[in-house]
VOKESE-167542 format. One record per residue: residue in three letters; x, y, z of N, C-alpha, C in turn. Coordinates in steps of 0.2 Angstrom, whole numbers, plus 5000, padded with zeros to 4 digits. Layout:
BEGIN
ALAXYZXYZXYZ/...
***
This chain:
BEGIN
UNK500449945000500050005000500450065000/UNK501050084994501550134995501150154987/UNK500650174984500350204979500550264979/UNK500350294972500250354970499550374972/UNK499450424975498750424979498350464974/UNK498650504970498350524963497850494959/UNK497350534956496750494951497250474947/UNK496950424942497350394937497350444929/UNK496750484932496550544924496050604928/UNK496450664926496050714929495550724923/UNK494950734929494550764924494350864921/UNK494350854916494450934912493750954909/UNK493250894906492750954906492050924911/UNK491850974912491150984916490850924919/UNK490750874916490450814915490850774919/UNK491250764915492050724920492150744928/UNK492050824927492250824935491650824939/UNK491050804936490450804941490450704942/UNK490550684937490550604939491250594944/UNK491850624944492250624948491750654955/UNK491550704955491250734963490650674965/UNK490350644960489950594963490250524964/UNK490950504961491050424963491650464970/UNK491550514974492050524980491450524983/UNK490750554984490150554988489850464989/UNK490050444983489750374985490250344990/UNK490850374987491550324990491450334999/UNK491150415000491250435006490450405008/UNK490050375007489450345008489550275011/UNK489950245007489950165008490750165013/UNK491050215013491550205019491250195026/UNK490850245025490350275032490050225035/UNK489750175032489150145031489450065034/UNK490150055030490349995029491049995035/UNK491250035033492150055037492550045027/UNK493350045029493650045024493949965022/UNK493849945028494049875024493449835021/UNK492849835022492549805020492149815014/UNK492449885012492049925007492549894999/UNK492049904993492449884989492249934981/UNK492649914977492749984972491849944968/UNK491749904968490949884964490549914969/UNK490449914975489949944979490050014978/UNK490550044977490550124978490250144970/UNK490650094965490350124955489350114956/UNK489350034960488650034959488050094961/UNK488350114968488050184972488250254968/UNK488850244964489050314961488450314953/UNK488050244953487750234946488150214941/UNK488650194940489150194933489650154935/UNK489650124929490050064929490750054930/UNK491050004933491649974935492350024933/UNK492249994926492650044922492750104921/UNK492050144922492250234923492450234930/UNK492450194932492650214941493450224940/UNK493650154935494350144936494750174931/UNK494250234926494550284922494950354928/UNK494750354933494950394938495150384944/UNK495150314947495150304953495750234952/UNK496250234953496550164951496250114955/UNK496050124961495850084967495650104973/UNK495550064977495250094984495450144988/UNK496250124987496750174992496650244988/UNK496550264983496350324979495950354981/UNK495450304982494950334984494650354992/UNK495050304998494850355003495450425003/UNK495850425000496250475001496150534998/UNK495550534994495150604990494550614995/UNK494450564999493750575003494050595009/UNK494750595011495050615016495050725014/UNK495450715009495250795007494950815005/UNK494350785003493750835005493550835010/UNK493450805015493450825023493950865026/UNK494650855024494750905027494950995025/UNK494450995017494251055016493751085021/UNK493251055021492851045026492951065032/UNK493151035033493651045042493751135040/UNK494351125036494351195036493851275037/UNK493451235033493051285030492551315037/UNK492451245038492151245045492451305052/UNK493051275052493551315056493551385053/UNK493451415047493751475044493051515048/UNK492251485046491851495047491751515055/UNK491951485059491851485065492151545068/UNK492951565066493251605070492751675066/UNK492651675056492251735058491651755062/UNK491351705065490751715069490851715075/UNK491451715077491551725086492051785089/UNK491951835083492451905085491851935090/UNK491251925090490951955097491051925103/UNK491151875103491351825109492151825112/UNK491951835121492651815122493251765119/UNK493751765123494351725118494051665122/UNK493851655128493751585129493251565128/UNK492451585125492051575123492251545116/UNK492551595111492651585103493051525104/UNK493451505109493851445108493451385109/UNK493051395114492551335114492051325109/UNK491751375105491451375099491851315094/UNK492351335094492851285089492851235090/UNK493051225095493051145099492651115099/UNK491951135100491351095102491151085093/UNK491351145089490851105082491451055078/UNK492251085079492451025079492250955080/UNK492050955085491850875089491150845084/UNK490750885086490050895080490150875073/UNK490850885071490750895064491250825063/UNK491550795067492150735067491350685070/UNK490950675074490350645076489750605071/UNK489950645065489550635059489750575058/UNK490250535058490450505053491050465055/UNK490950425061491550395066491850355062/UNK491450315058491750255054492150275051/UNK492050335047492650355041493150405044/UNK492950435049493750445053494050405055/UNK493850325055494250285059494550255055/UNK494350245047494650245041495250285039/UNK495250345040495650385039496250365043/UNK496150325050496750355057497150285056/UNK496550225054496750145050497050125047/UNK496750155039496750135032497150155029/UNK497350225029497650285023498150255024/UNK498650225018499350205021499650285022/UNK500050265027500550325028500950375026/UNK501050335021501450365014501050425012/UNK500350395010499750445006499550485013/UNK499550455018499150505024499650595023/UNK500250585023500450625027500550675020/UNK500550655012500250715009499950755010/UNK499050725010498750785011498550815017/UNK499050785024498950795031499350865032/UNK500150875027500350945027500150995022/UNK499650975019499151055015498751045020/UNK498251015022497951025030498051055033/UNK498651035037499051085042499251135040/UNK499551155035499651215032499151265033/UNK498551235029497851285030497651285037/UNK497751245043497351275049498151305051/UNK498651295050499151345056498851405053/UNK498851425046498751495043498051525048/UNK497551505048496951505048497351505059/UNK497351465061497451495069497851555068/UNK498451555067498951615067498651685069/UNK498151685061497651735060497251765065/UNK496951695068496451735074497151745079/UNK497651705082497751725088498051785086/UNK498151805081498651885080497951925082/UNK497451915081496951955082496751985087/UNK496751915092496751925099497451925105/UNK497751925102498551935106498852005101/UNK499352035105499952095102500352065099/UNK500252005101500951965096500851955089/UNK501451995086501452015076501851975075/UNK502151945078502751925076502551815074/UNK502051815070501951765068502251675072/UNK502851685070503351635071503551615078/UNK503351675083503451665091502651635091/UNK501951615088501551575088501651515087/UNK501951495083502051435079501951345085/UNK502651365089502551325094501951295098/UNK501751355098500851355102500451325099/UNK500551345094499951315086500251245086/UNK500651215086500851145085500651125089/UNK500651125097500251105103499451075102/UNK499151135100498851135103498351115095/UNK498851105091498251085085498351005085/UNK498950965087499150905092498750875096/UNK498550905100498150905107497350895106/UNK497350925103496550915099496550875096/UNK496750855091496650805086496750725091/UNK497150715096497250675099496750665104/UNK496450715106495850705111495150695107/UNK495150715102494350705100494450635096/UNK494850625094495050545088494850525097/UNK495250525102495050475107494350475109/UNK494050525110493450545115492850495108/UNK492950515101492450485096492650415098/UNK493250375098493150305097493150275105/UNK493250315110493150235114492750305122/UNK493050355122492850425126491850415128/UNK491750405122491150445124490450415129/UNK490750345129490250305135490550325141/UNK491050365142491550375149491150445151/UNK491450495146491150565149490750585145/UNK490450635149490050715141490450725139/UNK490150745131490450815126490650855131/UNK490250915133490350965138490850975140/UNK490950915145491650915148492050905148/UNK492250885138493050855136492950935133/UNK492450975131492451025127492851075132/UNK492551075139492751125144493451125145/UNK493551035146494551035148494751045142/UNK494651035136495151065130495051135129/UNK494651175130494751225130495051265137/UNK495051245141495751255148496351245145/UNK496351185142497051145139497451205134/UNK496851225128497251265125497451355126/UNK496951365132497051405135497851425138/UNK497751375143498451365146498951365142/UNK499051335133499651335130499651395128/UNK499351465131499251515127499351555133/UNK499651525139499851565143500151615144/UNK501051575142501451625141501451715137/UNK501051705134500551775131500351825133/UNK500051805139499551855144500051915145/UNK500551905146500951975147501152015140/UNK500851975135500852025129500252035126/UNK499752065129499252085128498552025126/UNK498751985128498051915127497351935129/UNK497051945123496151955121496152035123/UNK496452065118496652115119495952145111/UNK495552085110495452125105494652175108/UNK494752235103494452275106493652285103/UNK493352215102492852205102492352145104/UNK493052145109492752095116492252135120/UNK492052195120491652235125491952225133/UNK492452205135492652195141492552105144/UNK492252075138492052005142492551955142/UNK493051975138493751915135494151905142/
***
């Protein structure tokens, strides 16, 4: 399982790339549905409606294909996260944290079987492609908000923090989804991860932390 994680043919007109977006919706249905080992490239062409063949005009194989159902999620993720911090500049900085946290969790809840695919299945070779455009896109996207809410310009004195705490999280809700949730509430993994990442954002407090000035005084 050391593949080229690439379709076997990009598609270029219209059509092409709409039966592409429907055999990655299928693929991301019968993951869900089945998990990743038991799912197979006939179950996914039959649900995509089109035959065997068109599937493998694009898709060499399976590992192809959860690894394009991987990046569209975590566009998603993204998009999700991008959405979230604009909708929490009225909110304290510990509120807006928990905002993200809590729909994080929400949004990985959908769909435990295919995150467990992802954390199982992706050979590792192919995970860690599209795991640093991932990463790349949320360091940029936290950076962002905490320059917002912190004095600190200086990007790079972030960085450390951002790897923490983007770590830390991904480690605690992958656990809280797969074995956590019969033990505790949401609520209370969302309250101690937002302490958690709080606290990595300590050192700060002497350089202006939640300093933005459309906290109304509640940060």
């Amino acid at each position: 399982m050391h593949l080229n994680p690439g379709q076997r043919r990009q598609p270029k007109q219209l059509r092409s790339r709409m039966m592409v977006e429907t055999i990655v919706e299928a693929a991301e249905q019968i993951f869900t549905e089945t998990g990743y080992e038991q799912a197979t490239t006939n179950q996914i062409a039959e649900r995509a409606g089109i035959s065997i063949g068109s599937l493998y005009q694009y898709f060499p194989n399976k590992d192809s294909l959860i690894f394009e159902v991987q990046k569209a999620h975590h566009d998603e993720q993204v998009r999700v996260v991008k959405s979230c911090i604009a909708g929490s500049r009225h909110l304290s900085f510990r509120d807006a944290i928990k905002v993200v946290v809590l729909t994080s969790i929400e949004n990985h809840s959908k769909s435990p079987k295919l995150h467990a695919a992802f954390e199982e299945w992706i050979p590792a070779g192919t995970k860690l492609i599209d795991r640093t455009r991932f990463e790349e896109n949320m360091v940029s996207l936290l950076t962002e908000f905490l320059r917002e809410r912190t004095s600190v310009t200086d990007s790079a004195r972030l960085q450390p923090a951002i790897f923490v705490i983007m770590n830390m999280c991904r480690s605690v809700v992958h656990a809280f989804l797969h074995a956590g949730q019969t033990r505790f509430g949401r609520d209370d993994i969302v309250t101690h991860l937002t302490d958690s990442i709080l606290g990595c954002l300590k050192s700060f407090e002497d350089q202006g932390l939640e300093t933005n000035p459309n906290c109304g005084g509640s940060c």
